[in-house]
C-alpha positions in Angstrom: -57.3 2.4 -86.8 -59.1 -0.5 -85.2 -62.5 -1.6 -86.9 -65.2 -2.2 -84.1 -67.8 -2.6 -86.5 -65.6 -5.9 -88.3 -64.6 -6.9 -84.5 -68.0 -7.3 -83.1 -69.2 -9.0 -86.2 -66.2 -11.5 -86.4 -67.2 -12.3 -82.8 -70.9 -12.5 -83.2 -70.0 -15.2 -85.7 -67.7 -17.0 -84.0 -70.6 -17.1 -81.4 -73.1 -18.2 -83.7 -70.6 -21.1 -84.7 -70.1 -22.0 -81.1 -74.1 -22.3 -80.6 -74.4 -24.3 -83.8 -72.2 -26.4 -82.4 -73.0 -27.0 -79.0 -76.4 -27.8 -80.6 -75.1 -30.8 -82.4 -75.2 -34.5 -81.4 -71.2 -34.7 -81.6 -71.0 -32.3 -78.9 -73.2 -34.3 -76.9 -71.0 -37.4 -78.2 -67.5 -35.7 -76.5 -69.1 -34.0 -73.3 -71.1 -37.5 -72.3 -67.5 -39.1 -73.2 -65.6 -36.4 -70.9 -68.2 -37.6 -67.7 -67.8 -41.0 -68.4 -64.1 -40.9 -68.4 -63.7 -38.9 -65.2 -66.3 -40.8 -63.8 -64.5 -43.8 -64.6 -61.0 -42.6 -63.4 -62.3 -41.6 -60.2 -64.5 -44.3 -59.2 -61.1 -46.8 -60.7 -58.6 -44.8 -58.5 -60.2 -45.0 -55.4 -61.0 -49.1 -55.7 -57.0 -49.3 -56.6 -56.3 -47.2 -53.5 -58.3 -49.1 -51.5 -57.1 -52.2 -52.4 -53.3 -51.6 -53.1 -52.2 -48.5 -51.0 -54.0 -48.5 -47.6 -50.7 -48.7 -45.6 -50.1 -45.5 -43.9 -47.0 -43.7 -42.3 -46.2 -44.6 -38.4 -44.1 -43.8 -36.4 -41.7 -47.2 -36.8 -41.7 -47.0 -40.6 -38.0 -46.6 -40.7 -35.4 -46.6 -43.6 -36.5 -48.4 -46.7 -40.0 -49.3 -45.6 -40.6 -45.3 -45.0 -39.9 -44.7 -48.1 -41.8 -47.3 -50.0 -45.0 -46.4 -47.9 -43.6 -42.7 -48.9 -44.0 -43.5 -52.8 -47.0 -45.2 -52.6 -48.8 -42.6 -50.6 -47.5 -40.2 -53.1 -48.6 -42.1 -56.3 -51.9 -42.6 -55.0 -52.6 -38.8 -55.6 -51.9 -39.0 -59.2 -53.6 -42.0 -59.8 -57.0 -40.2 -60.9 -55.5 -37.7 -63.4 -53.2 -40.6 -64.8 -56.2 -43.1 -65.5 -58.6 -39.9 -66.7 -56.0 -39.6 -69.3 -56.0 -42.5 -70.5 -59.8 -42.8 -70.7 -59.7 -39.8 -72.2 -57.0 -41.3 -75.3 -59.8 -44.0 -75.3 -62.8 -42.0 -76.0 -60.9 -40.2 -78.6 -59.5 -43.0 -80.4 -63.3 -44.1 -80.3 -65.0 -40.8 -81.9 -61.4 -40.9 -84.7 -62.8 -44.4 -85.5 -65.9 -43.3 -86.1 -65.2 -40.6 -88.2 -66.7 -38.0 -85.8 -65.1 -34.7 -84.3 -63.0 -34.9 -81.1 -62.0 -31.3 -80.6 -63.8 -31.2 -76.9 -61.8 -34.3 -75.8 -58.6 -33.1 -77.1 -59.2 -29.8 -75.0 -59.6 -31.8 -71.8 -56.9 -34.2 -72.5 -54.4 -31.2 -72.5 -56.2 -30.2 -69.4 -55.4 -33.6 -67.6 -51.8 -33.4 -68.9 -51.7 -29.5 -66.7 -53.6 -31.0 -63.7 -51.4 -34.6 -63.7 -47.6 -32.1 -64.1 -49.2 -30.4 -60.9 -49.7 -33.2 -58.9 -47.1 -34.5 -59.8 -45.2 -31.4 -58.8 -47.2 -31.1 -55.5 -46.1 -34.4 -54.3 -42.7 -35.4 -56.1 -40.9 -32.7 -55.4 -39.5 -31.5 -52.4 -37.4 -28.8 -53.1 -39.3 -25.4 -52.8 -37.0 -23.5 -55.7 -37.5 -26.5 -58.4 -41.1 -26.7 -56.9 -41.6 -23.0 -58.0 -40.5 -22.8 -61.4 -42.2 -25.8 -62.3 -45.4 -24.3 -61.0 -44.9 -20.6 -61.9 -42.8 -21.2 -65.4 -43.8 -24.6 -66.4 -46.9 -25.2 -66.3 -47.5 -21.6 -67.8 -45.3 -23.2 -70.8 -47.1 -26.2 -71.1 -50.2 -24.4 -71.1 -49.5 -22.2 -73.8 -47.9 -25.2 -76.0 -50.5 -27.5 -75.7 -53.0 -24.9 -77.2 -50.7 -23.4 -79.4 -50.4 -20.2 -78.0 -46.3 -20.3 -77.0 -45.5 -18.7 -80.2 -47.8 -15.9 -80.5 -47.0 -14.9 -76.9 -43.4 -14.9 -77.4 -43.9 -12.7 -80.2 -46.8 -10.6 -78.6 -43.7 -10.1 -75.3 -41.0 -9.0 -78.2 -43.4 -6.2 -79.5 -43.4 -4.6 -76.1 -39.8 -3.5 -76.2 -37.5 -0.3 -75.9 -34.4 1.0 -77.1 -31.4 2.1 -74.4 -28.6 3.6 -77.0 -27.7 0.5 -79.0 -29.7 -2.2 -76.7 -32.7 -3.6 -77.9 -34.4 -4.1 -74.7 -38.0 -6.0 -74.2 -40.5 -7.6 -71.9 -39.4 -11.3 -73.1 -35.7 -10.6 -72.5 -36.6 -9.4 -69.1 -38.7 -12.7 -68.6 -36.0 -14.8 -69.6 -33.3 -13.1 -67.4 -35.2 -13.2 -64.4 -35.9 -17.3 -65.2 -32.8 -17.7 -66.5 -31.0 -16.1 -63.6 -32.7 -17.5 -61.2 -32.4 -20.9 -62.6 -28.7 -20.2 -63.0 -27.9 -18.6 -59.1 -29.7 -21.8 -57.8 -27.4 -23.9 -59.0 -24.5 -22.1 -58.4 -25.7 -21.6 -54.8 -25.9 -25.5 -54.9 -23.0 -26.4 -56.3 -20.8 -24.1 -54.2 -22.3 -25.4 -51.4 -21.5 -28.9 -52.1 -18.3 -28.3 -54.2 -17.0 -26.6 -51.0 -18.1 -29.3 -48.7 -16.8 -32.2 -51.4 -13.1 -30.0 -51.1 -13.2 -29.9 -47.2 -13.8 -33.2 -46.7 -10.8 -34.0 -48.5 -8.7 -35.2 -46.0 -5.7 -35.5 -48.1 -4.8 -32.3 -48.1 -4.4 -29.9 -45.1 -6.3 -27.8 -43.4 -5.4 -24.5 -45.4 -4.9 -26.1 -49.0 -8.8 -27.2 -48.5 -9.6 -23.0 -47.8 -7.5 -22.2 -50.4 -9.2 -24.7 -52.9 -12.7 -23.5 -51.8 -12.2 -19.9 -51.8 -11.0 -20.6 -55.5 -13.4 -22.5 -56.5 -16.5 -20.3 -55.1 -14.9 -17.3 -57.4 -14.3 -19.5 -60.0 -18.5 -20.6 -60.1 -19.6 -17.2 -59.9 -17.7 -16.0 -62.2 -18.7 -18.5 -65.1 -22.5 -17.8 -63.6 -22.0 -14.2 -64.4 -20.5 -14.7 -67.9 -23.3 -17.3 -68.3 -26.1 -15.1 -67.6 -24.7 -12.3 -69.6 -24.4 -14.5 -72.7 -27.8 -15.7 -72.4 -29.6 -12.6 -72.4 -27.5 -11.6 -75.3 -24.9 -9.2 -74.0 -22.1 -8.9 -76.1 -18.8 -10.1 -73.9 -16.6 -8.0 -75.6 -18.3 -5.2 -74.1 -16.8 -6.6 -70.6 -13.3 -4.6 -71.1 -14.6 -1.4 -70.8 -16.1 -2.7 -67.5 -12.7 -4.2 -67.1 -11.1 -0.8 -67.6 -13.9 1.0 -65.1 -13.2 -1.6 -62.3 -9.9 -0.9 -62.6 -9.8 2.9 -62.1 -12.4 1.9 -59.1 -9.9 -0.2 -57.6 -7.0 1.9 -58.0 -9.1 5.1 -56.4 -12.1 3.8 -53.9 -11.8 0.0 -53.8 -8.0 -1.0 -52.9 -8.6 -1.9 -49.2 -11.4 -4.2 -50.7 -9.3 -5.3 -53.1 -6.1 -5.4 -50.0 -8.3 -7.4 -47.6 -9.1 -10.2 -50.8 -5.6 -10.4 -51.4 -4.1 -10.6 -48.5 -6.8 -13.4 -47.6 -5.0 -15.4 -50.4 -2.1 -14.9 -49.0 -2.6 -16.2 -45.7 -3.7 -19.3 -46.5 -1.3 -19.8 -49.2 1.6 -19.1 -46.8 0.2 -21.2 -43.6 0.6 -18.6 -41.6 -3.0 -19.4 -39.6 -5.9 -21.5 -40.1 -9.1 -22.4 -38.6 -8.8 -23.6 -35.2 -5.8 -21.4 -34.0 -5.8 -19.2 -31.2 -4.9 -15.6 -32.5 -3.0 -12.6 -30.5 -3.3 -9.3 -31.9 -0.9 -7.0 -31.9 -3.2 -4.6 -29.8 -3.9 -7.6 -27.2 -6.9 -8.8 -28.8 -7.3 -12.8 -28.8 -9.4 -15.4 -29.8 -10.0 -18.7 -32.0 -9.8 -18.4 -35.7 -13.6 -19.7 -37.2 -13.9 -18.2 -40.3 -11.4 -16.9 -42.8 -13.5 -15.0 -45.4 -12.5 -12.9 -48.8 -12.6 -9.7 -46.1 -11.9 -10.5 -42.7 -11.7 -12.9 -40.7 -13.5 -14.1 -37.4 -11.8 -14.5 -34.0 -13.9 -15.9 -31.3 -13.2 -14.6 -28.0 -13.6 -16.7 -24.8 -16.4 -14.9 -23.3 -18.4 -15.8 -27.1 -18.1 -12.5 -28.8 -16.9 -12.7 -32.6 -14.2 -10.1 -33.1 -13.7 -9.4 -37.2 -10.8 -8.2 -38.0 -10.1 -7.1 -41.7 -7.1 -9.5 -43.2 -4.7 -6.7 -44.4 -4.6 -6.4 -40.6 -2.6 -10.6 -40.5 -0.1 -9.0 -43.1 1.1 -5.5 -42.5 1.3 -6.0 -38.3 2.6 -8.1 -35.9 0.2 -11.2 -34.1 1.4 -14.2 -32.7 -0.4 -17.7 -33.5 0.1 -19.8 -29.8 -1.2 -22.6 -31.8 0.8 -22.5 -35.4 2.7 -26.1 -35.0 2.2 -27.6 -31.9 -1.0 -27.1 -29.7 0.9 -27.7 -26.5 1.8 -24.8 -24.5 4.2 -24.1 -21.9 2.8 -21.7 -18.6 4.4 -20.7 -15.2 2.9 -20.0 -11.6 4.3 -18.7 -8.4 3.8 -18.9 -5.0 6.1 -18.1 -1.7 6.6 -19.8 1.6 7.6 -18.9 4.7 11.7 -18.8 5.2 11.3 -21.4 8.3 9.6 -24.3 6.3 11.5 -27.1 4.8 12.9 -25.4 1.4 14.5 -28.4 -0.1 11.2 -30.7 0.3 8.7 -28.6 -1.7 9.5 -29.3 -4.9 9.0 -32.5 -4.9 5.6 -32.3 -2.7 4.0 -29.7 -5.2 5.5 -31.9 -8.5 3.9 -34.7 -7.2 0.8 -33.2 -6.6 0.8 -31.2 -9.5 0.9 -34.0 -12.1 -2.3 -35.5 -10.7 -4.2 -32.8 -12.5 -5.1 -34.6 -15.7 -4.7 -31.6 -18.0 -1.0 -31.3 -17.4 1.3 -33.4 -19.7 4.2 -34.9 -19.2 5.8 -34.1 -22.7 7.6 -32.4 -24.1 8.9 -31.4 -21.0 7.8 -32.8 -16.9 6.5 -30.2 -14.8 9.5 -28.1 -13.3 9.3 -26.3 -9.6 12.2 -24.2 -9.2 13.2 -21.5 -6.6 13.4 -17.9 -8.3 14.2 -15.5 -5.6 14.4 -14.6 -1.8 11.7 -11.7 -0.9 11.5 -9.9 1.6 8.2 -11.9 3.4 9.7 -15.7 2.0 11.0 -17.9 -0.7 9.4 -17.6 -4.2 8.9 -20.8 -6.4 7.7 -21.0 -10.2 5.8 -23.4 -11.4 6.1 -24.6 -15.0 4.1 -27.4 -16.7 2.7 -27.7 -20.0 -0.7 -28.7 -21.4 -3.2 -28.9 -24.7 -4.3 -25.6 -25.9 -4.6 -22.2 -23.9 -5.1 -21.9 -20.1 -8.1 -19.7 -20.3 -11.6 -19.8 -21.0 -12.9 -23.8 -20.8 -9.9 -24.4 -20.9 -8.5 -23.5 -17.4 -5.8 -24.9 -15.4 -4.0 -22.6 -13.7 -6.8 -22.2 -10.8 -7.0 -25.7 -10.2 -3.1 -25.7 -9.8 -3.1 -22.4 -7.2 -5.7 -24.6 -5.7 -3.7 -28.0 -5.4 -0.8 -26.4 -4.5 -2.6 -24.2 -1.4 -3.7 -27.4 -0.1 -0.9 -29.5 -0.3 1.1 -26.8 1.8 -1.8 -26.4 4.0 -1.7 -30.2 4.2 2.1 -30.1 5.2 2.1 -27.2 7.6 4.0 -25.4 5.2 3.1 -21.6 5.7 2.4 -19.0 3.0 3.8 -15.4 4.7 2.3 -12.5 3.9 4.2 -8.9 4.2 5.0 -7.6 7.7 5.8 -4.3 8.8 7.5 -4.4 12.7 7.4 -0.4 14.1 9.4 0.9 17.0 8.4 3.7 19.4 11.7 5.8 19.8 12.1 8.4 22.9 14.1 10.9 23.5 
């Protein structure tokens, strides 16, 4: 049972002890010490800024100056806590020589180291996570250390605790997972995202052993995160195969077309069936540019911008056809009629020549080919066949601007298009 009689008395002398000692000339000694040094640092820091840092930011500091005139502006702001701590060390080295009491300064010195890692964390450091913990975790820390308070608090966060079966759970193991965690997901997040642009940028290998590698190695990072984490808040690993065994009978009952789609992901870009960049045909009719190939699905971008996703079990158990596996060339075919009375044998060579004006036509692996493919009943049918460099569709079209050419270099020949005719007869009796 608590004592409030004993409390209030233990604190009315540790009140009495403070008075006492507030009245005494060595308090006077350390506070009149305390002005003098902030007085000095601040009147110090603003003669050295004047002097040293007055260049300023414009808009032509460029590369390396920038980033001088960067520094300096930055190390300007911690030029007043800096010097008050070493005024402070001074003052205290002074009162030690003297044989006199330097609690107060001691105080305030641990007060300039706080405020001097907050400025320096205010204008050093850019990134907003590090920035964060620094400010929310360690400066907390530091706080606590330099008065010699870490321990006690440690030990005051274990007594608040709770048991869940056999786990010892308590408010400093949840403190440390969240920080640790945190810390721990932040790199991980960083490191996949360079890792992954380091393997991609490896242009020694192909396009689908670099998707392949970075698929891998995103799993792989995670994976030792998670085990990480787990072994830092002091779970025991062992305990993992009976999660093992759980995920297995999840997979096996609700989770197998997850588990499909991941696999069969592997498996096309292991076996080079697709990769980014290749215009896709589903078996339903379904098109578009492959852009993403994730653990799930994968994303086809349709000509008219819509992203169609299509779950990967769907690249392995039916049929789709990849115009642009091997060779980005393709071959196409367009047909037009003319009127039986025109010069037959002439046209080919009049719509060739036209045709491979058109810079999006190549002349490999095969020259554009006009041919004659039937005899209709309004006139003589052509087909047109030339290749070019991806699909003919979308940006990409070509086959409009040949109807067009070839219109008006038949137009520009006299060379008439028929159309159908129907003749009718009137019989009498």
């Amino acid at each position: 049972m608590v004592n409030f009689q004993s409390l209030q008395q233990q604190g009315q002398a540790w009140v009495e002890q403070a008075v006492f000692w507030a009245q005494s000339p060595n308090f006077y000694y350390q506070a009149l010490a305390i002005a003098c040094a902030v007085v000095f640092a601040w009147f110090l820091a603003k003669a050295l800024k004047n002097k040293w840092f007055d260049d300023a930011l414009t808009d032509d500091s460029m590369g390396a100056k920038a980033l001088i005139l960067k520094t300096k502006n930055s190390f300007v702001q911690i030029l007043f806590p800096i010097i008050s701590l070493f005024a402070l060390s001074i003052f205290a080295g002074l009162l030690m020589a003297m044989d006199e009491a330097n609690g107060l300064l001691k105080v305030a010195q641990s007060w300039a180291v706080i405020v001097l890692i907050f400025y320096i964390i205010k204008h050093f450091v850019s990134n907003v996570f590090i920035g964060s913990m620094l400010k929310w975790v360690g400066i907390p820390l530091a706080t606590l250390s330099i008065f010699g308070l870490l321990s006690p608090t440690i030990a005051f966060l274990e007594s608040i605790a709770f048991d869940v079966g056999d786990i010892h759970v308590s408010l400093y193991a949840v403190l440390r997972l969240l920080v640790f965690g945190s810390v721990l997901f932040w790199l991980g997040a960083w490191s996949n995202r360079y890792g992954q642009l380091v393997i991609r940028n490896k242009e020694t290998l192909d396009i689908r052993t670099r998707e392949v590698f970075a698929k891998l190695f995103q799993i792989a990072l995670f994976l030792v995160i998670f085990l990480l984490l787990l072994q830092g808040v002091g779970i025991d690993l062992t305990a993992l195969a009976v999660f093992g065994g759980a995920l297995g009978v999840g997979i096996g009952f609700g989770l197998q077309q997850i588990a499909s789609n991941f696999i069969s992901g592997m498996i096309i870009l292991l076996d080079k069936s697709m990769a980014i960049g290749n215009y896709i045909e589903m078996e339903d009719g379904k098109s578009g540019t492959l852009k993403r190939l994730d653990m799930r699905s994968s994303s086809l971008e349709t000509f008219d911008g819509k992203m169609l996703v299509v779950p990967n079990e769907k690249f392995i158990t039916s049929t789709f056809i990849n115009w642009t596996h091997e060779d980005p060339r393709q071959r196409y075919s367009l047909t037009f009629s003319v009127a039986y009375d025109s010069d037959i044998p002439s046209i080919p060579a009049l719509i060739l020549d036209a045709v491979k004006q058109h810079p999006q036509v190549l002349m490999e692996p095969e020259l554009p080919d006009c041919e004659i493919i039937e005899f209709a009943d309004s006139g003589v049918v052509f087909q047109l066949e030339y290749w070019i460099h991806g699909i003919d569709d979308g940006r990409n079209r070509v086959g409009s601007d040949l109807f067009m050419i070839i219109w008006q270099t038949l137009h520009d020949n006299n060379i008439a298009i028929p159309f159908p005719q129907r003749e009718v007869r009137i019989l009498k009796d």
